[in-house]
C-alpha positions in Angstrom: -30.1 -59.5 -15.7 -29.9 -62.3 -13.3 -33.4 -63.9 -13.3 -33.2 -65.4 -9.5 -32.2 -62.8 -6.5 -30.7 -60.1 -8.0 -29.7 -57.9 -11.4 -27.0 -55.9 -13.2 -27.7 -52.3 -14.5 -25.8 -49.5 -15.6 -26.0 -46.6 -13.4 -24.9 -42.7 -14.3 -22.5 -41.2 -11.5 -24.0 -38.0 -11.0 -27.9 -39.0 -10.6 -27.1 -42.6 -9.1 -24.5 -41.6 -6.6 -26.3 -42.2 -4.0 -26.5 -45.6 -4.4 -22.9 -46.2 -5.3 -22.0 -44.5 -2.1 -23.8 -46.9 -0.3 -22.4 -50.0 -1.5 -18.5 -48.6 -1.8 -18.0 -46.3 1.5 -19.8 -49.5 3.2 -17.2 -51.3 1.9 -14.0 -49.5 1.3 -14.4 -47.2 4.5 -16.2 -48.7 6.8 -15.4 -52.5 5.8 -11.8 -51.8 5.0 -11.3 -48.9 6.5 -9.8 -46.9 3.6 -9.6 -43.2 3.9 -13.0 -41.4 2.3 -10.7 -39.1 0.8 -9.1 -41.6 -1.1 -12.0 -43.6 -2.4 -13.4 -41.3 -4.6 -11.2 -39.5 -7.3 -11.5 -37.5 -10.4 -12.0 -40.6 -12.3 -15.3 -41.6 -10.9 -17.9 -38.5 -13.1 -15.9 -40.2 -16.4 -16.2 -43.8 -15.6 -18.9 -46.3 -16.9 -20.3 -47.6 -13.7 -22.4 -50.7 -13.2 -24.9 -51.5 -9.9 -25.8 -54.4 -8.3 -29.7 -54.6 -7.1 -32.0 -57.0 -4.9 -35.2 -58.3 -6.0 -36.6 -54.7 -4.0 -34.1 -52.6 -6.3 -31.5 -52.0 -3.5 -27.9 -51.4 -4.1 -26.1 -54.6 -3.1 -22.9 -54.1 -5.5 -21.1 -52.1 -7.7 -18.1 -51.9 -9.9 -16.4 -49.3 -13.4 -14.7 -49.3 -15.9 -12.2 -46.2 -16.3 -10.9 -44.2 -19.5 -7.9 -45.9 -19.0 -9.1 -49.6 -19.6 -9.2 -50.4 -15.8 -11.9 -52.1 -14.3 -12.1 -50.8 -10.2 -13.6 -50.8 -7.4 -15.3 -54.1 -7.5 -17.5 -54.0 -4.0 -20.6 -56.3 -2.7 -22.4 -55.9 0.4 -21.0 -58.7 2.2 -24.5 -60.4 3.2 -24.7 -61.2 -1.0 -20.6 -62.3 -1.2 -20.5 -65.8 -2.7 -24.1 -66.1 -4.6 -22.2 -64.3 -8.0 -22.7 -60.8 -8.2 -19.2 -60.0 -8.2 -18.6 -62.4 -11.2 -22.2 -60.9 -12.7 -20.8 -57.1 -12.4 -17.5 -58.3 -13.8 -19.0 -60.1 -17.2 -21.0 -57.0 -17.7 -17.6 -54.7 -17.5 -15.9 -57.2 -19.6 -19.3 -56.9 -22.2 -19.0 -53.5 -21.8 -14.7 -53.0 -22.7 -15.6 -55.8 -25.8 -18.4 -53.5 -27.4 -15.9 -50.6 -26.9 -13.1 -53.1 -29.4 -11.2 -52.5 -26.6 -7.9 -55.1 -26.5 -7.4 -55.3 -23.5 -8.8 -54.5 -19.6 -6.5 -54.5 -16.5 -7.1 -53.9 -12.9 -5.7 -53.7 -9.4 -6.9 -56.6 -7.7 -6.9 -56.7 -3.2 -4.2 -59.7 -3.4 -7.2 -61.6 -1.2 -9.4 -61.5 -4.4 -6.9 -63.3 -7.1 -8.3 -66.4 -7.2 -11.5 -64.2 -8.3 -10.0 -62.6 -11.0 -8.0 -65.4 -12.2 -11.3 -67.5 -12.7 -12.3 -64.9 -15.4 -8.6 -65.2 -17.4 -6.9 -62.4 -15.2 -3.1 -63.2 -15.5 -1.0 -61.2 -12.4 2.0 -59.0 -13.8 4.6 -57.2 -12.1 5.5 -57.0 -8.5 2.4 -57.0 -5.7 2.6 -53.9 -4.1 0.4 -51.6 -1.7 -2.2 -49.3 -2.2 -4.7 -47.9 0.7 -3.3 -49.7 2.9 -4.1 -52.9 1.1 -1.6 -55.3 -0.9 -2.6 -55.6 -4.6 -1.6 -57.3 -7.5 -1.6 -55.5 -10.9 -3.4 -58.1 -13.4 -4.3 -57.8 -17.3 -6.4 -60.2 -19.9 -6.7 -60.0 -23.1 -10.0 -59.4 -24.6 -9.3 -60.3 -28.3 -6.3 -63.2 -28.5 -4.6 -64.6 -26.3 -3.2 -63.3 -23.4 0.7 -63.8 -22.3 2.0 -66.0 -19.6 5.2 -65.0 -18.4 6.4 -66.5 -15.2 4.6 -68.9 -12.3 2.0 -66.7 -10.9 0.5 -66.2 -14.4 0.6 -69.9 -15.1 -0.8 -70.5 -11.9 -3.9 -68.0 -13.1 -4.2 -69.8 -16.3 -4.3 -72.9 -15.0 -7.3 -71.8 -12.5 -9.2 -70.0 -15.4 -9.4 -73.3 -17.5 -10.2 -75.3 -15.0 -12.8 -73.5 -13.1 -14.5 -72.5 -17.0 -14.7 -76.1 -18.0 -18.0 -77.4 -18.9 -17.3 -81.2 -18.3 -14.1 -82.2 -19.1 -10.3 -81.1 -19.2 -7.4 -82.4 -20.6 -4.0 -81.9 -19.5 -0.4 -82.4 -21.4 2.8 -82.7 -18.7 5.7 -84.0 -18.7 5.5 -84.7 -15.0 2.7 -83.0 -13.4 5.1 -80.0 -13.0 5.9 -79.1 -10.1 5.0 -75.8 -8.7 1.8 -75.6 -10.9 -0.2 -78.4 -10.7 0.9 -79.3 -7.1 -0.6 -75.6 -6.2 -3.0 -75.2 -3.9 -5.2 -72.8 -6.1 -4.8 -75.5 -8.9 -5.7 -78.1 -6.9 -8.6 -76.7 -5.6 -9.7 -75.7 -8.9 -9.3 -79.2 -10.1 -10.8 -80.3 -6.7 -14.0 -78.4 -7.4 -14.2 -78.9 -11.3 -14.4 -82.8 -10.1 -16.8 -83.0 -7.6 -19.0 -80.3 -8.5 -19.7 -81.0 -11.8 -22.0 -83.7 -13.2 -19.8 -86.2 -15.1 -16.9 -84.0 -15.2 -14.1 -85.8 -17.2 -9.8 -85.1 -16.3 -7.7 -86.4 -18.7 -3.9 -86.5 -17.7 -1.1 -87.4 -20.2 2.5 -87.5 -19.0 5.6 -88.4 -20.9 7.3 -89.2 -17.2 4.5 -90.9 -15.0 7.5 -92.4 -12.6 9.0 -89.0 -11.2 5.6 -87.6 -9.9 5.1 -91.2 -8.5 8.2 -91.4 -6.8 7.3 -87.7 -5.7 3.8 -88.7 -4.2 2.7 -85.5 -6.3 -1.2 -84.2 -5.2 -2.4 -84.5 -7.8 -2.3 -88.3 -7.9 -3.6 -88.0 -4.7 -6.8 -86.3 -5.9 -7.1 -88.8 -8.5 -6.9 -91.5 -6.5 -9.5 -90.0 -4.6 -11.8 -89.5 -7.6 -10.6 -92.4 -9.8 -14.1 -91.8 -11.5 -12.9 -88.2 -12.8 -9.4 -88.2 -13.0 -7.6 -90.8 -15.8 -3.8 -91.1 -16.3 -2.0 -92.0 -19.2 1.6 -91.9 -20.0 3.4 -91.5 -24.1 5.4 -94.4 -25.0 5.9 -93.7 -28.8 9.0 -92.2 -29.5 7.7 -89.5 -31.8 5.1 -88.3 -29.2 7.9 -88.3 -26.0 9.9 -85.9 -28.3 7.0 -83.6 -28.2 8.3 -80.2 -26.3 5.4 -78.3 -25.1 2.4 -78.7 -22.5 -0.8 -77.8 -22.8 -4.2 -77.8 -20.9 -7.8 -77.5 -22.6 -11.3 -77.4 -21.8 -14.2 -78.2 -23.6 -15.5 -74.6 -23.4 -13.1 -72.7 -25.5 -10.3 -72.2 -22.6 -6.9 -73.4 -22.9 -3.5 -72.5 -21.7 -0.4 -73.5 -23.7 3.5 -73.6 -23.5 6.1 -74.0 -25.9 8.4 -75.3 -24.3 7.2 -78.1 -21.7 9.6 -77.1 -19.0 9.0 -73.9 -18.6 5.7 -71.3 -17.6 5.9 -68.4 -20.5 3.5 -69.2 -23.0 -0.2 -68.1 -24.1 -4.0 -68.4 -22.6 -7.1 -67.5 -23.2 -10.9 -68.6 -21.9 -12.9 -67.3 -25.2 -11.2 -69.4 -27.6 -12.8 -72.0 -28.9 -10.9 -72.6 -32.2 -7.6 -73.0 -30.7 -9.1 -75.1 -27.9 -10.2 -77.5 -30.2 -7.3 -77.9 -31.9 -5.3 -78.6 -29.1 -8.0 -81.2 -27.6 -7.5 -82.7 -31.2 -4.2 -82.9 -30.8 -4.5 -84.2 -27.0 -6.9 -87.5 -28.9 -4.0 -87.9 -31.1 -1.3 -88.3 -28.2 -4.2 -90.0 -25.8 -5.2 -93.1 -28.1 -1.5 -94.1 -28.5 -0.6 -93.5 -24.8 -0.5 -96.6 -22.0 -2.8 -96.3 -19.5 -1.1 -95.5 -15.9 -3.1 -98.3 -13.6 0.0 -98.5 -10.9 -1.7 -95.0 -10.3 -4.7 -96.9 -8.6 -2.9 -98.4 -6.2 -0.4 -96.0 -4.7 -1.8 -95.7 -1.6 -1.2 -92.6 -0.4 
């Protein structure tokens, strides 16, 4: 139950349809304007449904879970979008498919709602395609172990989910701020809003090559520059630790996303793993105590 403006209950489809059709055909049909015919299916009377209420006990949101390990159709009345009872429905799904020892949950997400999904460890797989009208994108996560990265639009999702579920710091292992992941714009704005809305929020950044992104004018020394407060560079200089191959990023609350192989995206994540998150923080002191400190950053001026 959220405690300030709203709560989270479950709901039975045949006794609390009423409600559910208010939130989804205002939506879906009228909002979106997908066919009535096609928003409710033969899935619906055998799904678990959860519902969205005001402080008055009005329908505001709603979202299920399907036999088929699918969460759907996510929908908030758009005068409550943005004060999180779309991320409120999903944790309760996500509690729901956990207590069920279920592996793993996918979904369909609206291609416009990625970013959404990615913040709660959703990792995109397969082509986007259309459906209602609508272009998707077919995303899984794992609910016990990691969950597989396998090209840049996963990483890209990984990279958001750590970032945005950091409590106050993140640390970060490159080998040259890679390009086409930490230049993104989702990942910047991630970082971007990690830093400056979080009270003493802490980005540590260790590169084994600090003069290619410099040369580069990479954004993400930009940002750092901007936030020199937040955001520290270092840079490996021991031979032993610029032989390391992989790449890694970790938060302090239990997220982390690693690769193999430094150069390349496929690798592992996960947001609920707090083991191997310390472990690879550990391993991040190790490299950062030996590491120079990158103070031509400061002055780059761009």
């Amino acid at each position: 139950m959220n405690e300030r403006r709203f709560r989270i209950e479950p709901i039975e489809y045949a006794s609390g349809l009423a409600d559910l059709r208010a939130v989804r055909e205002a939506v879906f049909v009228q909002e979106q304007q997908v066919p009535l015919e096609e928003e409710w299916d033969a899935l619906d009377p055998l799904c678990t449904h959860v519902i969205a209420r005001d402080g008055s006990g009005r329908p505001i949101g709603t979202a299920r879970l399907t036999p088929e390990r699918k969460i759907g159709r996510m929908a908030v009345l758009a005068p409550w979008r943005g004060q999180g009872v779309g991320d409120a429905l999903l944790e309760a799904l996500l509690a729901e498919a956990a207590r069920l020892k279920w592996t793993e949950v996918s979904l369909n997400a609206q291609v416009s709602a990625e970013t959404f999904y990615a913040r709660h460890g959703f990792i995109p797989h397969g082509p986007r395609f259309s459906e209602a009208g609508i272009e998707h994108q077919a995303m899984r996560r794992s609910l016990h172990g990691p969950t597989s990265v396998l090209d840049a639009a996963g990483a890209i999702a990984a990279v958001v989910a750590v970032a945005t579920q950091a409590r106050r710091s993140l640390c970060i292992y490159s080998r040259q701020l890679d390009p086409g992941l930490l230049d993104a714009p989702p990942v910047l704005e991630a970082l971007r809003r990690f830093a400056t809305h979080t009270r003493g929020a802490e980005v540590h950044v260790l590169l084994q090559d600090a003069l290619s992104p410099q040369h580069a004018l990479a954004p993400l020394l930009n940002l750092g520059q901007r936030l020199p407060s937040t955001f520290v560079f270092r840079e490996v200089v021991e031979p032993v630790d610029r032989a390391y191959p992989s790449a890694f990023m970790a938060n302090d609350l239990g997220g982390y996303y690693f690769r193999g192989l430094g150069h390349r995206y496929d690798g592992e994540t996960g947001v609920d793993s707090p083991a191997r998150a310390r472990q690879l923080r550990e391993e991040f002191g190790r490299f950062w105590e030996r590491a120079r400190p990158c103070s031509e950053f400061r002055a780059l001026g761009i």
